[in-house]
N, C-alpha and C positions, 0 to 999 in steps of 0.2 A: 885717054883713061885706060888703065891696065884692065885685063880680060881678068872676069868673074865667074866662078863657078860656083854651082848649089848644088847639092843631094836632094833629088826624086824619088817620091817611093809611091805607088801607088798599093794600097793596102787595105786589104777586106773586113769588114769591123764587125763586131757582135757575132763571131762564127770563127771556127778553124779550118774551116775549107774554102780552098779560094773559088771565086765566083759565085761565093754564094754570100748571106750578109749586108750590109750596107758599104760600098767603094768608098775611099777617100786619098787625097793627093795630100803628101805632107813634104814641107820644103824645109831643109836643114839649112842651117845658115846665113838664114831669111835675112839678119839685119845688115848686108849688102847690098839688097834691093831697096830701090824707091817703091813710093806710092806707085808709079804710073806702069814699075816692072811687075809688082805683081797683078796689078789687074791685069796686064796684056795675057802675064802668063798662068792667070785662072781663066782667064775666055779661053784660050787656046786648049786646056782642060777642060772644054766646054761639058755639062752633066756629070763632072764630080764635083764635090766643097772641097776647098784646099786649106789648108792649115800653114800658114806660114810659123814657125821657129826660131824665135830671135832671144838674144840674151838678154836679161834683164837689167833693166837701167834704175834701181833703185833698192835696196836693201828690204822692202819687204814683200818682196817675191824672186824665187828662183830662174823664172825662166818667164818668155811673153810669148802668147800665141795670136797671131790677128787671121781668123776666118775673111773668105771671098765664098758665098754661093754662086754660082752659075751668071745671077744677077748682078751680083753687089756685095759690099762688105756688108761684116754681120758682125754682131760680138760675141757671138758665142754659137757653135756648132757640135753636139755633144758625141758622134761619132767621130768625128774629125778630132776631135782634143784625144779622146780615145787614140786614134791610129797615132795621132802624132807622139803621144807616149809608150807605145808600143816601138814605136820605129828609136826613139831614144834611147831605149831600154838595149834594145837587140844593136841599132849601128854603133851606139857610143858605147855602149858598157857603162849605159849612166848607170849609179847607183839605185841599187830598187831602194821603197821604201816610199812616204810620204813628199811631194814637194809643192811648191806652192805658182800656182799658175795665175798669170795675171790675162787676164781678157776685159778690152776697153777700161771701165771703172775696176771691175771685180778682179778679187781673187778668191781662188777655190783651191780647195789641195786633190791633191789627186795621188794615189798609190798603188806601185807595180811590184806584185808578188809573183811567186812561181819562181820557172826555170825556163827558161828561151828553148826552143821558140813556143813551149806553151804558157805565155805569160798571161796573169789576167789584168787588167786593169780597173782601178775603183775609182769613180769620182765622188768629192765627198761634196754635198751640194745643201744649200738652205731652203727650206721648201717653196715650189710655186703661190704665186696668189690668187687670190680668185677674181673673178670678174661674174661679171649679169649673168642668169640664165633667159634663155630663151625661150619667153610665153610660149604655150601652146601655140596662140594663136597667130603667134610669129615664127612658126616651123618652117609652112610648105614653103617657101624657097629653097631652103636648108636642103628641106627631103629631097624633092624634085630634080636639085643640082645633081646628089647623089642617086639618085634610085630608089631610096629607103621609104616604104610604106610604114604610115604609123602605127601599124600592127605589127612591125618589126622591134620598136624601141622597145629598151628593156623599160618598167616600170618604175622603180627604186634608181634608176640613172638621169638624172637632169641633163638637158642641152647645156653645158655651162663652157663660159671661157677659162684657161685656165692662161698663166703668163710668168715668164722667165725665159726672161735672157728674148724670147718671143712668144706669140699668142699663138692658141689654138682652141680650136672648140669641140670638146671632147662630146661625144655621140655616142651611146651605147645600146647594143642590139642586145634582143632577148637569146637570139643562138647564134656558134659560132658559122652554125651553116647561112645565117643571113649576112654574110660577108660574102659569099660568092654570088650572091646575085645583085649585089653594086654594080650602079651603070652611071658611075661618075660622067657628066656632063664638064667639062673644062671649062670651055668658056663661060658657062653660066658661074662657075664657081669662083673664076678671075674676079667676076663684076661682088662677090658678094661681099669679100673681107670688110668693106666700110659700113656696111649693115649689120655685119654680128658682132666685129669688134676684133675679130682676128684672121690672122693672114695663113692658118691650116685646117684642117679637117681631119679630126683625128677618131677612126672609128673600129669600136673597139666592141668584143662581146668573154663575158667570161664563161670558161671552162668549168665544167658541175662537179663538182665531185672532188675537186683536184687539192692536195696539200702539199707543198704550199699553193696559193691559190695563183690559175695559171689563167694567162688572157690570148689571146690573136684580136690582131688589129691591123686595119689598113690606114694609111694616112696622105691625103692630097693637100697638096702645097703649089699649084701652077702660079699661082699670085709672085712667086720667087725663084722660078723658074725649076720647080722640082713636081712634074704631075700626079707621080705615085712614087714616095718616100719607101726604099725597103726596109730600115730598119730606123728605129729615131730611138734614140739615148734619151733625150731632154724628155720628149712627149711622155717614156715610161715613168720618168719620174713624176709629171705633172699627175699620171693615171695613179698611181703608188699613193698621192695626197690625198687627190682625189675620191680615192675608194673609200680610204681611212675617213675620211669627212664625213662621206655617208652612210655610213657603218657596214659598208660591202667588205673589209677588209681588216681585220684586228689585230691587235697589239698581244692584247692578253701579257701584259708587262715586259714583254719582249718586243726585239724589231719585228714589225709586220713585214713579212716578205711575200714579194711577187714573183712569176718569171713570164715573163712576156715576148710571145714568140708574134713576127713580122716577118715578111718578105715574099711568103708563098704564092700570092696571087703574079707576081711578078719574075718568081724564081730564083730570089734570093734568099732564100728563106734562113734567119736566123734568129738569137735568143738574147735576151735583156735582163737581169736579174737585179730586183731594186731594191733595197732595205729601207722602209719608213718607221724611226724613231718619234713616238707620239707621247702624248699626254691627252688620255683618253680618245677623239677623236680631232684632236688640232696635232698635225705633225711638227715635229720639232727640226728634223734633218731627214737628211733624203742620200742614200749610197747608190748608186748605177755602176754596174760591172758589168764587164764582158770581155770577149777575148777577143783576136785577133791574128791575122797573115800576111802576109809581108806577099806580093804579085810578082813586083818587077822594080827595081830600080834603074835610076840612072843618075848621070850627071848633064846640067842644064848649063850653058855658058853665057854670057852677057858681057 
């Protein structure tokens, strides 16, 4: 078999400065590879999601992305689809604008404005769904995993699963200062995804004052091999419905806009910007942008 190469790029998401943001690995060229090549060469990437980049096999979508987390494939990784259009943008001179991504079932469009290298990326996305909240009386595991006294939960915030693409169970604290004293438990939080109904922990407090309205939020994922997530694209969006549902967040006949800053307990500190298109408090469409850096590339041979 003749010798193959692919384009690597490892690249910082949701920020313009490298090392800071959420990391992700995007492979150009992807439909080269087998099944068995990229998993070898996402383990070997061991603690970044990769984004593989393949051409599309069917006229109604432009392009195919298949996510690996750390663990396993996924179908949809919302930093990683990010980097991976960012690195399109800047290695190919793809054309900006609107184009249509296919992941597993779905397609989503996604569009890259600006000027290289400060391109932004949007994805344009159908809203989360909801899932059970969680009785009172079924918390203290919840807490205990985390840290969180229930004198910390905000009031007007339910324990609730939210889900797309994957689940999570949004938690929201009454200040931003009760994110630093989280004392995530790991293993205890491995054992819980089949109890609450979802496989992250996404915990969040809003900013007073702030317009548009602004959040920080930490998020634990070890169930998939990710124990403190710096920056998640997807999670903002699910929070953006979210609010909008409980009327933390309004329209007022316009899109409700969020900006949601992640990373800082960690050191990667960066920013998520979501647009929620509603009909009163049901959202209709969900936008996620952010930007992105390009680290280091390379070429990979097989």
């Amino acid at each position: 078999m003749p010798k193959r190469k692919c384009r690597l790029f490892l690249v910082d998401t949701f920020t313009r400065e490298r090392f800071c943001g959420n990391p992700a690995a995007v492979v150009l060229d992807a439909e080269q590879l087998n099944d068995d090549e990229m998993r070898r060469l996402a383990r070997e990437l061991h603690g970044t999601e990769v984004a593989f980049v393949l051409a599309a096999d069917a006229p109604d979508h432009d392009l195919e992305i298949r996510f690996f987390s750390p663990r396993r494939e996924v179908t949809f990784i919302g930093h990683a689809a990010l980097a991976a259009h960012y690195v399109r943008a800047v290695a190919n001179g793809a054309p900006k604008g609107k184009v249509r991504q296919k992941s597993g079932n779905a397609i989503i469009e996604v569009e890259v404005t600006g000027k290289a290298p400060g391109l932004r990326v949007t994805m344009h996305q159908t809203p989360a769904s909801f899932g059970p909240i969680v009785p009172e009386e079924r918390r203290a595991p919840v807490l205990d995993a985390l840290g969180i006294s229930s004198a910390s939960l905000h009031p007007a915030c339910p324990m609730q699963v939210m889900s797309k693409w994957n689940s999570r169970l949004l938690i929201g604290l009454n200040s931003p200062d009760a994110l630093e004293s989280l004392q995530p438990d790991m293993q205890a939080l491995m054992h819980l995804p089949p109890r609450v109904g979802a496989d992250g922990f996404f915990v969040f407090a809003l900013q007073p004052g702030t317009d548009p309205l602004t959040t920080e939020s930490r998020m634990f994922c070890p169930v998939i091999g990710v124990p403190e997530d710096p920056v998640s694209g997807n999670a903002h969006a699910m929070l953006g419905v979210y609010l909008v549902h409980h009327g933390l967040l309004a329209s007022n006949g316009h899109p409700a806009r969020l900006i949601g800053h992640q990373g800082r307990f960690v050191e990667r500190p960066g920013q998520v910007e979501v647009q929620v298109e509603a009909s009163g408090k049901r959202a209709t469409a969900v936008q996620v942008a952010g930007d992105a850096t390009i680290v280091y590339q390379a070429e990979v041979e097989f």
